[in-house]
C-alpha positions in Angstrom: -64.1 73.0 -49.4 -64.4 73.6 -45.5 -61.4 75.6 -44.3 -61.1 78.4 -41.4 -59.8 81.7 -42.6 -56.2 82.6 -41.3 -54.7 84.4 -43.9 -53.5 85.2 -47.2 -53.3 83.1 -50.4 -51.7 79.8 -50.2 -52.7 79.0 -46.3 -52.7 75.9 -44.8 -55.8 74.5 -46.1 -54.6 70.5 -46.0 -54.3 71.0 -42.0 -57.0 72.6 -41.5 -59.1 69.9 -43.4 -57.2 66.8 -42.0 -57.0 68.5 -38.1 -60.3 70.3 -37.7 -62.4 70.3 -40.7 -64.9 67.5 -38.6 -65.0 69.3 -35.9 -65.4 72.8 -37.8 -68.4 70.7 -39.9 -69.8 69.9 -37.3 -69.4 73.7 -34.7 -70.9 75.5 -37.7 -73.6 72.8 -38.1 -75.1 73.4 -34.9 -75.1 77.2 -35.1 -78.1 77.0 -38.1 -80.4 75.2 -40.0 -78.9 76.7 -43.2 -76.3 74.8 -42.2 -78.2 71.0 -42.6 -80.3 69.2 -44.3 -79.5 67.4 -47.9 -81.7 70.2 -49.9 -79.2 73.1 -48.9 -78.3 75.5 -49.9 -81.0 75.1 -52.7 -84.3 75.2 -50.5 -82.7 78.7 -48.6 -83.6 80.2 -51.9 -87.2 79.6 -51.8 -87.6 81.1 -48.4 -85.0 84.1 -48.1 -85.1 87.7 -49.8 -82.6 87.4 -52.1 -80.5 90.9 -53.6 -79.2 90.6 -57.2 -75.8 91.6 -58.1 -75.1 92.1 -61.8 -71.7 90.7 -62.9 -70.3 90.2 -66.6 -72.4 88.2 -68.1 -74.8 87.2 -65.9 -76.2 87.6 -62.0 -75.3 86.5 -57.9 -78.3 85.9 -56.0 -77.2 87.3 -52.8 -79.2 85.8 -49.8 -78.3 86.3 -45.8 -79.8 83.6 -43.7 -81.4 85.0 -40.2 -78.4 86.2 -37.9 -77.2 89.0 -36.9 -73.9 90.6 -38.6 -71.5 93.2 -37.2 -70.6 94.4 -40.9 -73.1 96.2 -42.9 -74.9 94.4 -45.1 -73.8 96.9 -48.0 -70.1 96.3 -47.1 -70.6 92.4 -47.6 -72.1 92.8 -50.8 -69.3 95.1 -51.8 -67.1 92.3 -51.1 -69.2 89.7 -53.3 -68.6 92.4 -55.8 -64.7 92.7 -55.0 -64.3 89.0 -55.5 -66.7 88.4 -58.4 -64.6 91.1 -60.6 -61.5 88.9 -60.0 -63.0 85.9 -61.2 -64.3 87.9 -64.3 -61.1 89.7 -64.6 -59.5 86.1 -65.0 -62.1 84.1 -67.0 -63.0 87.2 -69.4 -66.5 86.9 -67.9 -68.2 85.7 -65.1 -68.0 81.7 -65.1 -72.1 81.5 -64.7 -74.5 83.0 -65.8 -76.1 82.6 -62.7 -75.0 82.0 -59.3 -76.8 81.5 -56.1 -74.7 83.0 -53.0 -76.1 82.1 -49.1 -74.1 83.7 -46.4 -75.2 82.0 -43.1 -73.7 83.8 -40.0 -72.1 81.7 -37.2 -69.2 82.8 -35.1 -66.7 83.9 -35.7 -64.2 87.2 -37.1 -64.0 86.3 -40.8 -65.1 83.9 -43.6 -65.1 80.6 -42.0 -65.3 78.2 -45.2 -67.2 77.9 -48.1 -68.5 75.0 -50.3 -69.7 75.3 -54.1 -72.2 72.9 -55.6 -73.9 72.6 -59.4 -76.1 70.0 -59.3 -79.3 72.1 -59.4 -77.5 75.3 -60.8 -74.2 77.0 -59.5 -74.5 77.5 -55.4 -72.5 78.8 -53.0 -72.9 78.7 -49.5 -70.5 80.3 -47.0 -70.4 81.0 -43.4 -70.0 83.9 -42.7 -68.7 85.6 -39.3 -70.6 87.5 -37.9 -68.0 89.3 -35.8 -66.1 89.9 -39.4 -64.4 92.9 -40.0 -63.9 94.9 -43.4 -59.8 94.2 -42.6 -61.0 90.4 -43.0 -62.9 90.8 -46.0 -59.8 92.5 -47.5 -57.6 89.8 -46.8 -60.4 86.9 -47.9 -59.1 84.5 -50.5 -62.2 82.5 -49.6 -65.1 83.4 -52.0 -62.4 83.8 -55.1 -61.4 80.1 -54.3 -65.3 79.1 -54.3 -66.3 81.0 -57.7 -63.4 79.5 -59.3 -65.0 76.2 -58.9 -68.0 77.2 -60.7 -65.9 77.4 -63.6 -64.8 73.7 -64.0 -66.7 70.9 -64.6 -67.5 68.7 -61.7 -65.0 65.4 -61.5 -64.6 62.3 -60.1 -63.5 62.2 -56.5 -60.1 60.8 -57.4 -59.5 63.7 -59.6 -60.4 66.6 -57.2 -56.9 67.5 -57.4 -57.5 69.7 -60.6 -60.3 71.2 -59.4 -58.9 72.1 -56.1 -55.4 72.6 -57.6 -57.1 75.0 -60.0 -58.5 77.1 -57.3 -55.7 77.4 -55.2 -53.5 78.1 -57.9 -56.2 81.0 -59.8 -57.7 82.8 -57.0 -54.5 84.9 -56.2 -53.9 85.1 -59.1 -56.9 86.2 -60.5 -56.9 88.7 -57.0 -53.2 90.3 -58.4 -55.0 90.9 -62.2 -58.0 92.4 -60.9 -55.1 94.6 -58.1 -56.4 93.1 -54.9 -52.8 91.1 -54.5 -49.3 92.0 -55.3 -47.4 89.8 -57.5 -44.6 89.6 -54.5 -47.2 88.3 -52.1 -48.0 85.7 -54.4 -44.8 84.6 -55.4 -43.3 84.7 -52.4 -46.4 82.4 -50.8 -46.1 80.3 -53.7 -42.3 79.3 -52.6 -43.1 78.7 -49.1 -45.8 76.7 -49.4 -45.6 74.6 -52.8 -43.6 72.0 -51.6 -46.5 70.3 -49.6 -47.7 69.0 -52.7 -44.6 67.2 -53.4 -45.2 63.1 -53.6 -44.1 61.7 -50.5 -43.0 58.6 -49.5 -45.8 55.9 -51.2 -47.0 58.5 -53.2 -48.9 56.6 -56.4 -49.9 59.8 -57.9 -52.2 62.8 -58.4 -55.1 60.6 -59.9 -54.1 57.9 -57.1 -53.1 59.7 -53.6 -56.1 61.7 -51.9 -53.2 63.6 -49.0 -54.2 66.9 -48.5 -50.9 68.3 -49.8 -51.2 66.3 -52.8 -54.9 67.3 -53.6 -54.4 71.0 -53.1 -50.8 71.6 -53.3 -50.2 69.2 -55.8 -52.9 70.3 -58.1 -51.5 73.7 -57.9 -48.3 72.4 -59.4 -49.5 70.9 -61.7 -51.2 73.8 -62.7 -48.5 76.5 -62.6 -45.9 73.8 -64.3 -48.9 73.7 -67.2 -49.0 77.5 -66.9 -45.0 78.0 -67.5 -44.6 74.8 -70.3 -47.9 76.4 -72.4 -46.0 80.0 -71.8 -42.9 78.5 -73.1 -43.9 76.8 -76.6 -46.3 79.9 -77.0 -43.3 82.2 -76.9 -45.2 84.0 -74.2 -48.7 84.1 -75.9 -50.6 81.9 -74.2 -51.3 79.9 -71.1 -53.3 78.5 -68.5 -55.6 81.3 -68.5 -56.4 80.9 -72.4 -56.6 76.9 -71.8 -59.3 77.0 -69.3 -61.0 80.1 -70.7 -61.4 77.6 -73.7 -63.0 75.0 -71.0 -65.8 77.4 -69.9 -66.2 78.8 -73.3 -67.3 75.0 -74.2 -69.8 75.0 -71.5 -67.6 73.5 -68.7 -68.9 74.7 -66.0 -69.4 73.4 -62.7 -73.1 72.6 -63.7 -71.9 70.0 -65.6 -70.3 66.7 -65.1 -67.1 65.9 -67.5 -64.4 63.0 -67.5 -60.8 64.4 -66.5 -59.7 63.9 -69.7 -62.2 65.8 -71.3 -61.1 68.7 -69.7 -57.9 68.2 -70.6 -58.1 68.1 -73.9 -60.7 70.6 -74.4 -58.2 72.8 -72.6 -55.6 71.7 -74.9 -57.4 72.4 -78.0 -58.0 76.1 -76.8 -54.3 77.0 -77.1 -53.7 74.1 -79.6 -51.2 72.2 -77.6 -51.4 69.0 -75.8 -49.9 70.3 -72.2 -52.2 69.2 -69.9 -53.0 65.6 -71.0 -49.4 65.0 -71.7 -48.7 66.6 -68.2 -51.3 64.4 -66.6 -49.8 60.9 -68.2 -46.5 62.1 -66.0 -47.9 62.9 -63.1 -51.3 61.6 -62.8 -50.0 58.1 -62.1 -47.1 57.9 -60.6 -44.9 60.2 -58.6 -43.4 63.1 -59.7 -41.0 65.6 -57.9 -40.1 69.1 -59.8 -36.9 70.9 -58.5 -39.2 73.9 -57.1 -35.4 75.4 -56.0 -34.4 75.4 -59.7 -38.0 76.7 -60.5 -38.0 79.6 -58.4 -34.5 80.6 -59.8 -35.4 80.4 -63.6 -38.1 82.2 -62.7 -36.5 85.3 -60.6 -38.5 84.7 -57.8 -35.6 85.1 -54.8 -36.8 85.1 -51.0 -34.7 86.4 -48.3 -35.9 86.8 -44.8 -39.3 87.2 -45.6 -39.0 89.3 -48.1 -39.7 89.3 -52.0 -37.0 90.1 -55.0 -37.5 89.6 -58.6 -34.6 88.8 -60.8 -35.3 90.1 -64.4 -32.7 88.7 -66.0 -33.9 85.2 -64.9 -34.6 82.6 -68.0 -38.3 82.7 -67.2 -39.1 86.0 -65.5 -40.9 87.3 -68.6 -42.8 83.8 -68.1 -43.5 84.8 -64.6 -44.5 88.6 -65.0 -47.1 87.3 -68.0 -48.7 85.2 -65.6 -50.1 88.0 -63.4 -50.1 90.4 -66.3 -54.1 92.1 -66.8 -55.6 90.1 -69.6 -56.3 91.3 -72.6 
């Protein structure tokens, strides 16, 4: 996923993509050979000094193409560390046991994108500003988003709104288990910006309408309403997490290439339910619309000017304190 870095969780990554992502491609291109060619970021690895970062269960390959960087590098791999630990923090373990990581610096203040590949093992390539400041790599979502990939199978292109959805949906709040992120900030993100992935007028469905808002946005509901209905018939027990836990745990990874409904219902069998392939027969084919308004409110999320309350009391607001909840 190509995206520039503006701010927390939940940003506007559909504009980005649909405004400026070919002209972004093509800036950041120019600024490196790291950048090109159709063996990268594979062939960086067999010319670059690499640092290894140990994680749970299993190892980043850290390597910085030629560039220079304002940060030190010790405070960029501190970062890799940061963001690796809330990926772990959410999946119980790192999703790979190994996982190639090349920063390329091009201009820029911050993390200016990043793209995940598995074809020849788990890769990650991001580029990386090299006018970035230890404020940006506080507020980055961008790396979370990217080692969440490595922990789903790749799909089909028509069904890159799960994996997508999945990242956008996970990262934060993966970030708010591992305390990088405050539930508020979250929640309160999460009401002002799910509604983009709402069908809009000729929408045919997740599996059938490739909008922006519909591929990110729309995958992230569809996660969080699986995340709530697998809360809800577990009495509180279980959810998404356990569901795509099970996933990995069954060696779907991103190094791997799985049918959608594969996923599904290896996701279903880890919490013994059928929520996600019955969820996907609703929405994967035809529009769907969810009353976020009535969401929100059985879930004692409240928003007013700007700012973040939590009703207790709410029908769901156990369901929604679970979902951030440390792990066991």
């Amino acid at each position: 996923m190509m995206v520039l870095k503006i701010a927390r969780w939940f940003v506007v990554v559909g504009v980005i993509a649909a405004l400026t992502g070919a002209v972004v491609t093509s800036h950041v291109a120019a600024q490196s050979e790291f950048m090109r060619g159709d063996r990268m970021p594979y062939d960086a690895f067999d010319r670059l000094d690499k640092t290894d970062i140990v994680v749970p269960n299993g190892v980043i390959h850290v390597a910085f193409a030629p560039g220079a960087l304002a940060l030190p590098k010790e405070t960029i791999l501190g970062w890799v560390r940061t963001s690796a630990q809330a990926a772990s923090t959410y999946y119980g373990r790192f999703p790979v046991r190994s996982l190639r990581l090349l920063l390329v610096p091009v201009d820029g203040r911050g993390v200016m994108g990043g793209t995940t590949w598995g074809y020849r093992g788990a890769a990650i390539r991001i580029p990386f500003g090299r006018d970035a400041t230890e404020e940006a790599l506080r507020r980055d979502w961008v790396l979370v988003h990217e080692m969440v990939h490595t922990a789903l199978p790749d799909v089909d292109e028509r069904n890159t709104w799960l994996s997508e959805g999945l990242a956008v949906y996970i990262e934060p709040v993966a970030r708010v288990q591992s305390g990088d992120l405050t539930a508020k900030e979250i929640w309160g993100a999460m009401v002002r910006d799910m509604p983009k992935g709402l069908p809009r007028a000729g929408d045919q469905g997740l599996d059938n309408t490739g909008t922006w808002g519909r591929k990110y946005w729309g995958g992230a509901m569809f996660c969080l309403l699986a995340d709530i209905e697998i809360r809800k018939r577990t009495d509180n027990r279980l959810g998404l997490q356990d569901a795509m836990r099970g996933v990995l745990a069954a060696g779907g990874s991103h190094e791997v290439d799985w049918p959608l409904q594969r996923i599904l219902a290896t996701a279903d069998k880890a919490v013994g339910l059928d929520v996600l392939s019955r969820l996907h027969d609703e929405m994967g084919g035809k529009p769907v619309a969810p009353d976020l308004e009535g969401l929100w409110r059985d879930l004692g999320v409240r928003v007013r000017d700007g700012e973040v309350d939590f009703d207790d009391s709410a029908p769901l607001a156990a369901v929604r304190a679970a979902i951030t909840r440390m792990p066991r």
